[in-house]
C-alpha positions as CSV (number, residue, x, y, z in Angstrom):
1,X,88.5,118.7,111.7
2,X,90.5,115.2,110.8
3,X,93.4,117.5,110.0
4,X,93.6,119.7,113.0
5,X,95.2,117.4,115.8
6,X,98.5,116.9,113.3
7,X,99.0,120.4,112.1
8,X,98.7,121.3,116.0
9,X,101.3,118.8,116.9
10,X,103.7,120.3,114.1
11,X,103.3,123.6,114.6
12,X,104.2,122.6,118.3
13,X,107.1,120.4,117.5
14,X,108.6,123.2,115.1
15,X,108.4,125.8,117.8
16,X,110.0,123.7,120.4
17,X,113.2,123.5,117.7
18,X,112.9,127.5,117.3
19,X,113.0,127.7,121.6
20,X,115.4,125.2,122.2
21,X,117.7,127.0,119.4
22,X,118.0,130.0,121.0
23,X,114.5,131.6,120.4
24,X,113.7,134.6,117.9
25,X,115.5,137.8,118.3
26,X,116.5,135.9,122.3
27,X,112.6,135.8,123.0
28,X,110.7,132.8,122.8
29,X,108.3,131.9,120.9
30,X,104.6,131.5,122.2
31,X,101.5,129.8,121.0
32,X,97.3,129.1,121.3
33,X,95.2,127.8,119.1
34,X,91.9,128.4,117.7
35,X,89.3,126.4,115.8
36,X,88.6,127.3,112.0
37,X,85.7,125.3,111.4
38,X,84.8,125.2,108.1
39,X,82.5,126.8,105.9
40,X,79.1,126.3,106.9
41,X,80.0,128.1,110.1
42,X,81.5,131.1,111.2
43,X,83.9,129.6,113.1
44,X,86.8,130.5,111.8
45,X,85.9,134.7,112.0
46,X,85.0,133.9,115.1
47,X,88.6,132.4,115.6
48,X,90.6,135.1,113.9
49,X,88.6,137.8,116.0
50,X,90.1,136.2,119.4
51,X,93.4,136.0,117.9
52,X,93.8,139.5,116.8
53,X,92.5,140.9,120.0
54,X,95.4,138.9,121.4
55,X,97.7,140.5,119.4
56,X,99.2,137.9,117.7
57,X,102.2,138.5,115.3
58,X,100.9,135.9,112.8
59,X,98.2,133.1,112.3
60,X,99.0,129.5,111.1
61,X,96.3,128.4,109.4
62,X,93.3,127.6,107.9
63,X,94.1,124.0,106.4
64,X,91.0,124.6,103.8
65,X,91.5,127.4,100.9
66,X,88.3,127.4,101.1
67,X,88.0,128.9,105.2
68,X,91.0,130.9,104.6
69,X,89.7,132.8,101.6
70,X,86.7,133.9,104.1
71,X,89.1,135.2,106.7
72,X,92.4,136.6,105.2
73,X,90.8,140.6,104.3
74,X,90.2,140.3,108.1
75,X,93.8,139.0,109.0
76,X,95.9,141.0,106.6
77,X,94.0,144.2,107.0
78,X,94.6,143.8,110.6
79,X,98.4,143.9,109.7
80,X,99.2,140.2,110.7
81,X,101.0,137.8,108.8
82,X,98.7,134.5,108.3
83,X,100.7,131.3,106.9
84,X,98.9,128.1,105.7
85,X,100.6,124.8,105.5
86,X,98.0,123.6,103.4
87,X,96.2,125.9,101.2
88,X,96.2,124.7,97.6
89,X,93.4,127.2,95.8
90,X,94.7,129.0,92.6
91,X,92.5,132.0,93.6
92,X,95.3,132.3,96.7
93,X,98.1,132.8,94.1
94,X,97.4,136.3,93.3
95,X,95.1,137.3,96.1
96,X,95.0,141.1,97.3
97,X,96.9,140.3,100.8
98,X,99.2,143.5,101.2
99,X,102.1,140.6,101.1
100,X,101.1,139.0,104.5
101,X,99.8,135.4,103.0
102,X,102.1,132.5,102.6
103,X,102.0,129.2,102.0
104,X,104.2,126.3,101.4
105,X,101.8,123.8,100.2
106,X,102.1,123.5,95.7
107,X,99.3,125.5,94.2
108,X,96.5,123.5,92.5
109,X,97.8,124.1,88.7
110,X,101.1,122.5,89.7
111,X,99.2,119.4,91.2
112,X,97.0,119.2,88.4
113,X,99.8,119.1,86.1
114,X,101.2,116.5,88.3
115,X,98.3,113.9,88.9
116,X,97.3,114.2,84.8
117,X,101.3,113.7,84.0
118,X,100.9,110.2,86.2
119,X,97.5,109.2,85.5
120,X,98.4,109.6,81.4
121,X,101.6,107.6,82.2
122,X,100.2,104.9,83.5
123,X,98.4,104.3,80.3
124,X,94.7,105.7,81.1
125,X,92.7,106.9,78.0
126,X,89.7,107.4,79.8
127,X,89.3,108.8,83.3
128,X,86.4,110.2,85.5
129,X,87.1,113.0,88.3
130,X,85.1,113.2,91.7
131,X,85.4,116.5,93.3
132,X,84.2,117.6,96.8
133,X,82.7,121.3,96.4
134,X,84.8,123.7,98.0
135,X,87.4,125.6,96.3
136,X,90.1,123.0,97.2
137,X,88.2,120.5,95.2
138,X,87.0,122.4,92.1
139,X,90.2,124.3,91.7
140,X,92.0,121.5,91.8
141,X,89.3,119.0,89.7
142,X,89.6,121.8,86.5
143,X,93.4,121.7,86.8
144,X,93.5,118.3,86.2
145,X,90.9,118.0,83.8
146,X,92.5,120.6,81.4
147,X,95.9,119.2,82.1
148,X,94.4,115.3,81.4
149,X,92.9,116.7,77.9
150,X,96.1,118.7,77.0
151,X,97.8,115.2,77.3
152,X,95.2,113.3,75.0
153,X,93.2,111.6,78.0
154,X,89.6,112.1,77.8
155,X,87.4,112.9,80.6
156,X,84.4,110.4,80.6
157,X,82.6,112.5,83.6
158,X,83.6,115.1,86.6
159,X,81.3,114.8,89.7
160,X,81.4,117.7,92.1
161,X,80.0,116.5,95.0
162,X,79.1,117.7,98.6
163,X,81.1,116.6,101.3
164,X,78.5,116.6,103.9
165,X,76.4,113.9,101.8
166,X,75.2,110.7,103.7
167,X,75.4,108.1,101.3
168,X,77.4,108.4,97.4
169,X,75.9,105.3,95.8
170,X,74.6,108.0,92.7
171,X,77.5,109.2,92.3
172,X,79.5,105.6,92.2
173,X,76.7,104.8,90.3
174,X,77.8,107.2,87.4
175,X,80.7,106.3,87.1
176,X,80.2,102.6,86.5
177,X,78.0,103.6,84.2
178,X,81.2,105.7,82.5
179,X,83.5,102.8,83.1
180,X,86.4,105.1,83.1
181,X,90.1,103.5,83.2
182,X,91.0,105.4,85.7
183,X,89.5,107.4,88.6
184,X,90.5,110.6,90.4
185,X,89.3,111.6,93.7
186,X,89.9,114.8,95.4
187,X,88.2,114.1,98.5
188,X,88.8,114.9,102.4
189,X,88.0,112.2,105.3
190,X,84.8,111.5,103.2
191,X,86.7,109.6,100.8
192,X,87.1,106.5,103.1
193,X,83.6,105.9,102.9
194,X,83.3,106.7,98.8
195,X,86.3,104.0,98.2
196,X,84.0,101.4,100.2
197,X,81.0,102.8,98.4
198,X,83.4,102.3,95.2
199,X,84.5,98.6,96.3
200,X,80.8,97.6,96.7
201,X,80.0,98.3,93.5
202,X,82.8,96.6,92.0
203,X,85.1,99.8,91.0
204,X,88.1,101.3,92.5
205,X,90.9,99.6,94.3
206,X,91.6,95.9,93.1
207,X,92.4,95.3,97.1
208,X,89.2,94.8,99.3
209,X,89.8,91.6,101.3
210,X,93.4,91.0,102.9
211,X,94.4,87.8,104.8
212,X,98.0,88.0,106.7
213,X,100.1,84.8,107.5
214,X,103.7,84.7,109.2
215,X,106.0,82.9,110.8
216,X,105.6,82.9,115.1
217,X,108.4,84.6,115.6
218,X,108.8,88.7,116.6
219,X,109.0,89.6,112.8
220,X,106.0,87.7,112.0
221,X,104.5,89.5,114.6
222,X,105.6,92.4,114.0
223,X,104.9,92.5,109.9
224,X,101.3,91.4,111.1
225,X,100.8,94.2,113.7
226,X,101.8,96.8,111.3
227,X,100.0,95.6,108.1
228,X,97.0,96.4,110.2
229,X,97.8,99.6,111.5
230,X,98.9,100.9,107.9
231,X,95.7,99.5,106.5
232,X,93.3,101.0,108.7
233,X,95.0,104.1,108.4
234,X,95.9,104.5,104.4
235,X,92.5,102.3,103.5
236,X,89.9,101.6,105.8
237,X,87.8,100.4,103.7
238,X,89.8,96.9,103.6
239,X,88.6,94.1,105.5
240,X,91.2,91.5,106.6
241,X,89.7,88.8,106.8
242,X,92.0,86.3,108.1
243,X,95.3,85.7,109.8
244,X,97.5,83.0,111.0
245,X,100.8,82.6,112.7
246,X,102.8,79.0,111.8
247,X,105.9,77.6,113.3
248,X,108.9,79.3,112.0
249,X,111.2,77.0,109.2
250,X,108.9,73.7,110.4
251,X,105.8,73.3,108.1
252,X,106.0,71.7,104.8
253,X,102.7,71.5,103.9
254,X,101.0,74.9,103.9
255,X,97.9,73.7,102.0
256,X,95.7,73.7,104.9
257,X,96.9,77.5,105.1
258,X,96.2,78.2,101.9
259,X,92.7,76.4,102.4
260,X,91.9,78.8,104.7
261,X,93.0,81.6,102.7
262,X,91.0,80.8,99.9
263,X,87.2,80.1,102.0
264,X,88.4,83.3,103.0
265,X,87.6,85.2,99.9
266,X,90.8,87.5,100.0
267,X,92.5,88.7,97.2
268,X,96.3,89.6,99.0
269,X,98.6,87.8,101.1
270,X,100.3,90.0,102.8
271,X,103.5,88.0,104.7
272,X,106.9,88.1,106.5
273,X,107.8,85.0,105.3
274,X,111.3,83.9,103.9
275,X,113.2,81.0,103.0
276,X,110.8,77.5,102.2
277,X,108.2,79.0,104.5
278,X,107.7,81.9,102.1
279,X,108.6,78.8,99.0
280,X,106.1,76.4,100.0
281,X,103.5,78.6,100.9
282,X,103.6,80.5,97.1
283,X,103.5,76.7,96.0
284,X,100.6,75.4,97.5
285,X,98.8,78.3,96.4
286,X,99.5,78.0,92.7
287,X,98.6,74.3,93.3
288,X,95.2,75.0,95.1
289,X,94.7,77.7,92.2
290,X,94.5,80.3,94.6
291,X,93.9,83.7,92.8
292,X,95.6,86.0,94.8
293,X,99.0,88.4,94.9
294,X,101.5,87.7,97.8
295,X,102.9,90.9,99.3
296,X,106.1,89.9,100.7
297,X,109.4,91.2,102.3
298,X,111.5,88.9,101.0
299,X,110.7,87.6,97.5
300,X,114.3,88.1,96.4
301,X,116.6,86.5,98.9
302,X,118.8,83.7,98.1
303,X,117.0,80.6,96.5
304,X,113.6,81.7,96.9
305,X,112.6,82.9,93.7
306,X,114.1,79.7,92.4
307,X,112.0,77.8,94.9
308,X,108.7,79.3,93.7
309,X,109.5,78.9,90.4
310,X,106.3,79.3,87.7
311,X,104.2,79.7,91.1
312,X,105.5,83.4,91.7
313,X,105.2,85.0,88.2
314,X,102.6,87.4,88.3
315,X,101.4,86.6,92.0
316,X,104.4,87.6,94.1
317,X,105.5,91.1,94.8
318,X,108.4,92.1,96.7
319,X,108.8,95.3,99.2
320,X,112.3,96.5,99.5
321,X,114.6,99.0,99.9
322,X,117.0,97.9,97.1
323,X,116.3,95.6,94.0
324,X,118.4,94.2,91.6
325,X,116.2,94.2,88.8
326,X,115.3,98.0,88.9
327,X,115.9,99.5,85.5
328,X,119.6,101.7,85.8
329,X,120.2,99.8,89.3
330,X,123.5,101.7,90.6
331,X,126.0,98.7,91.8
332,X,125.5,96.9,88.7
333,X,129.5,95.8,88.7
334,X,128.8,95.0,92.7
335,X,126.0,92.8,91.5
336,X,128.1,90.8,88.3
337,X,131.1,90.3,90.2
338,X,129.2,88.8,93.3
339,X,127.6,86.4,90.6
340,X,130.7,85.6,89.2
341,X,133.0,84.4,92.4
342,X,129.8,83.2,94.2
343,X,127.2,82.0,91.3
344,X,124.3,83.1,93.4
345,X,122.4,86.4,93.8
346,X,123.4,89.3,95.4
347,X,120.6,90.8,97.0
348,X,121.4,92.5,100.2
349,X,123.1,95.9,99.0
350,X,122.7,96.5,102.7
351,X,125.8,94.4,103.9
352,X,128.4,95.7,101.1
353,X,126.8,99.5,102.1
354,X,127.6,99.0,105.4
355,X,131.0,97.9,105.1
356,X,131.7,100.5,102.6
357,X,130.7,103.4,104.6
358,X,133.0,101.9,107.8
359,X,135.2,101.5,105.6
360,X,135.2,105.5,104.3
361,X,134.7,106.9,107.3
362,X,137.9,105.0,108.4
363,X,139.6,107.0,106.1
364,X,138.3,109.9,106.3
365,X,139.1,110.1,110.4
366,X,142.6,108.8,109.5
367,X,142.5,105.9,112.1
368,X,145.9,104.5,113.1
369,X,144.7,101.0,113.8
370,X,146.8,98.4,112.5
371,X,143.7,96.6,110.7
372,X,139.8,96.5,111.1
373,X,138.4,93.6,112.4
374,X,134.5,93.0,111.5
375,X,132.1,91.0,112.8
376,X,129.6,89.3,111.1
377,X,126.2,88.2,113.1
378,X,123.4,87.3,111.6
């Protein structure tokens, strides 16, 4: 199973911490693992019957409530201790397990609560759910349907579908017909291929088509190497369909970029650019009335949003660790007096952070120096 491979590699990491810290009880601690399947096989019994003939002390595992809720009388009546990371099912909250289950993943009625808390706070009135049918998926599908109607959001449809389908057009199909405001899908690796099934069909995610342009310079690189490992990762079903590298701080025309961007159908930019490369590039677009939003990483450093002027509203939006314009900003007196002695715009909390924290850890270790000299390189 797609979630197998990382709760190994955790389970691992976490015990090599446990030996390396001195063990349990000055014994180390040991470790197999075993397949659980899922639940059109009998994998997992098969599994569990291994492990207890090996005398384990406890079991980690299944990820599925589902495959768990075949094989915990068999585990518990045994004695041993089985754990899930994972296991969301309400019907695990009060289950008859002699106090040997655990689990540290939030119990669907919390989630529910959650998810409907969000989805009405972003200003849905009308939502449809799509559920895959195991007790993960309708357990959690009802808690966020009740949850949705408690808060005055009106479920338009709820689809429980199975996860070993082929195709989902039908089920996309339904809800266009709905034409719910918002979507929820509680889905496992299946749901890659129901969000492209979704974007076909003109529903779902506003991103399909992605286009990434940055300066030829390690950054550039860089931004352009990650956008499409995080893509194909979080949202496969995303095509990027273009990408350009251009001299760093030595193009002033970017319309024949933007050209290119717009034959390419995409609707996001996603860029490293700063300074006039990120300036003119938002301004050719506006002129070549390119409908798309600019993911950048710099939007808000010194003179660009000034630069881009009209051409940015809307369109741009800006990835950072720290923005000025965040509703209850803390360093709101770091920010005004920075205006006032240097009438410009303080955007890089980093550097005053920095300095501050030398300059407290300074006196917290007492230092005897004479003065601190810094150095600036940028």
């Amino acid at each position: 199973a797609f979630l197998g491979p990382p709760e190994f590699a955790g389970v691992e990491y976490a015990i090599s911490l446990i030996n390396a810290a001195g063990c349990v009880l000055g014994k180390p601690v040991e470790y197999v693992q075993g397949d659980s399947g899922d639940t059109s096989t009998d994998t997992a019994s098969t599994t569990v019957d291994r492990l207890l003939g090996e005398n384990v002390d406890a079991i980690i595992g299944a990820a599925s409530s589902s495959v768990s809720l075949t094989v915990i009388d068999k585990i518990t009546a045994a004695g041993v201790i089985q754990f899930s990371p994972a296991n969301t099912s309400d019907k695990l909250s009060t289950y008859a397990d002699n106090g040997l289950y655990f689990r540290t993943a939030p119990a669907d009625k919390l989630q529910g609560a959650v998810l409907a808390n969000l989805i009405a706070g972003d200003g849905a009135a009308t939502v449809y759910i799509m559920a895959l049918d195991d007790a993960y998926g309708t357990g959690l599908a009802d808690s966020i349907e009740a949850n949705l109607t408690a808060a005055g959001v009106t479920v338009v449809g709820k689809k429980i579908y199975d996860p070993r389908a082929t195709t989902f057009d039908a089920e996309v199909d339904e809800i266009v017909a709905a034409n719910p405001d918002a979507i929820m899908l509680v889905t496992f690796d299946e749901g890659s291929r129901i969000l492209r099934t979704m974007v076909e069909k003109g529903v779902g995610p506003k991103v399909k088509k992605v286009y990434l342009i940055n300066q030829n310079y390690s950054f550039g690189h860089q931004v352009a190497r990650a956008a499409k490992e995080y893509l194909k990762r979080k949202r496969p079903d995303i095509e990027i369909v273009g990408e350009d590298l251009h001299p760093l701080a030595q193009v002033k025309d970017f319309s024949p970029y933007v050209s290119k961007i717009k034959s390419s159908g995409a609707d996001t930019v996603i860029t490293g650019n700063w300074g006039s490369d990120l300036a003119l590039l938002i301004k050719a677009g506006k002129d070549a009335g390119l409908n798309a939003n600019f993911y950048t990483y710099y939007g808000a450093t010194t003179g660009v949003p000034t630069a881009m002027g009209a051409a940015g509203a809307d369109h741009v939006k800006f990835v950072g660790y720290w923005n000025v314009n965040n509703d209850g900003y803390k360093g709101a007196d770091i920010v005004d007096g920075f205006k006032k002695k240097y009438n410009d715009d303080f955007y890089l909390m980093a550097s005053y952070t920095g300095v501050a924290m030398l300059a407290k850890a300074i006196k917290q270790t007492k230092s005897d120096r004479k003065s601190t000299r810094l150095n600036s390189s940028h």
